[in-house]
N, C-alpha and C positions, 0 to 999 in steps of 0.2 A: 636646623640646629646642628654643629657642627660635633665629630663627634671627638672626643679626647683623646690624646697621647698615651692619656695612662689608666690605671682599676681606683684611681685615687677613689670615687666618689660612689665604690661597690663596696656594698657590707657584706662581700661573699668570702670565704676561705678560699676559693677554687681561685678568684682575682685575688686576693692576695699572694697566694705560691707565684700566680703569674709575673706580679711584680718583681720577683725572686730570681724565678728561673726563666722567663717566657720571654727574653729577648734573644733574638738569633745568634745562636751558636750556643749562647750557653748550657743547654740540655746535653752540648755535643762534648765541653769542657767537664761539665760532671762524668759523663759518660766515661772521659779518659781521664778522669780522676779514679774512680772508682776501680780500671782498669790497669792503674798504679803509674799511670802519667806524671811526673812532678815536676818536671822544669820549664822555665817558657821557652827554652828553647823547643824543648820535645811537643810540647802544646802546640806550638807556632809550626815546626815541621809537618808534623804527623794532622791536622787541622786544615793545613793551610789558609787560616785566615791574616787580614793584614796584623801587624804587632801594635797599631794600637784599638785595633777593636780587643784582638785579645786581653790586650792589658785591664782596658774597661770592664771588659767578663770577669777575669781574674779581680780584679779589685771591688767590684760587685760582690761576689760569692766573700772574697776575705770579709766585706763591713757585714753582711748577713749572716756570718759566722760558719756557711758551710765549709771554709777552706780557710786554712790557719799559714801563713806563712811562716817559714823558719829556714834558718843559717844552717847550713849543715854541708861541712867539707868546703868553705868559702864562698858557695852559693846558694843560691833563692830556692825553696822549694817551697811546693804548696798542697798541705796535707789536704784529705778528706776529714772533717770533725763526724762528729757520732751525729750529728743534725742532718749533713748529709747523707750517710750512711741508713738515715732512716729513709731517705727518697730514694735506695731500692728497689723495693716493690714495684712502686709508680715508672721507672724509669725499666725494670724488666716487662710491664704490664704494655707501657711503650713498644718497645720494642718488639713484642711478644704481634701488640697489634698490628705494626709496620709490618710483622712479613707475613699478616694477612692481606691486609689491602695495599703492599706494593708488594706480592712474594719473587723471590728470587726464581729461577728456572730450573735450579738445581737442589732447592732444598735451604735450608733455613743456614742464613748469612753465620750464628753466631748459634753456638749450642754453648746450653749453661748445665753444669752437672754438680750434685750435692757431694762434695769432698770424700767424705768418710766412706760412703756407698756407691758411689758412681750413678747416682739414677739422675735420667736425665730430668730437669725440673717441670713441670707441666707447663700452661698456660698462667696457672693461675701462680705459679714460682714456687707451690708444692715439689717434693720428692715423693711420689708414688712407691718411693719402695722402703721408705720410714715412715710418712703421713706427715712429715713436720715441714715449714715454710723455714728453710735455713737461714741463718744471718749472710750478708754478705760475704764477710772473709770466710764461709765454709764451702762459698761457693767457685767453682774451676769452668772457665768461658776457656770455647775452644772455637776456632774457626772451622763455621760449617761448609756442609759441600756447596753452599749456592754465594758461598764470597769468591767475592772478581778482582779483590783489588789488585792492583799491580805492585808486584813485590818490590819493594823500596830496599835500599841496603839501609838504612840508618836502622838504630837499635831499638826504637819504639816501635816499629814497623815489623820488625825481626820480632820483635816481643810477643807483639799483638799476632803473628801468627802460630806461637805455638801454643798448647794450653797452659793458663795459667790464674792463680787463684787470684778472685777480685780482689780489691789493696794493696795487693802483691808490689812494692813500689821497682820501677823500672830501672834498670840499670845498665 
């Protein structure tokens, strides 16, 4: 029996988000949404994937409503909605897991810290030094000691290496 393309035929929640976000790249497109990425330019540079797989991603996430596009200053930008914003958690919890079982050499690629207190977020995307699981936009990613990327000059690149608060949009 041959097995499907797709979660069409799974009465699961876990296949359904897959439908959503579980084709390649797109977890990587949230990620720099969330990270205040907005234009496909910046998408496409800082990604490097081809421009129409991204476009596909991008227009995927707009019909599912995690990503709203809008006109602003004569070009295309593409917000994060409060739908995505809810796939925080899951998408730090990610990450959290990645640099357990691929960890870097130096120490954790990306540190995430609760705005108002500085504490860095647990495992579980707790603040230990208020008890509370913060909303995204209270939270400030900074690059840790164990990223390697190679310093790019464009300004997503620049952006993404200093700290700065998740939604933050790029400029």
């Amino acid at each position: 029996m041959a097995m499907g393309t797709d979660y069409a035929a799974q009465d699961c929640s876990l296949a359904r988000a897959l439908e959503i976000v579980g084709e390649r790249w797109t977890l990587l497109v949230v990620r720099d949404s969330l990270f205040g990425v907005r234009r496909f330019s910046d998408f496409q540079h800082h990604l490097g994937t081809s421009k129409a797989v991204l476009s596909q991603r991008l227009s995927a996430l707009v019909e599912h409503g995690l990503l709203s596009r809008e006109r602003v200053g004569g070009r295309e930008e593409y917000r994060p909605t409060e739908i995505l914003v809810d796939l925080w958690p899951a998408l730090h919890a990610l990450t959290v897991w990645g640099e357990r079982a691929a960890p870097a050499l130096d120490g954790p690629r990306r540190v995430f810290r609760h705005e108002p207190c500085g504490g860095e977020l647990d495992e579980r995307g707790s603040c230990p030094r208020c008890g509370i699981v913060p909303a995204a936009g209270r939270v400030v990613v900074s690059p840790g000691p164990g990223v390697t990327a190679t310093p790019r000059p464009d300004a997503v690149s620049r952006a993404l290496r200093e700290p700065r608060r998740l939604l933050e949009p790029i400029r």
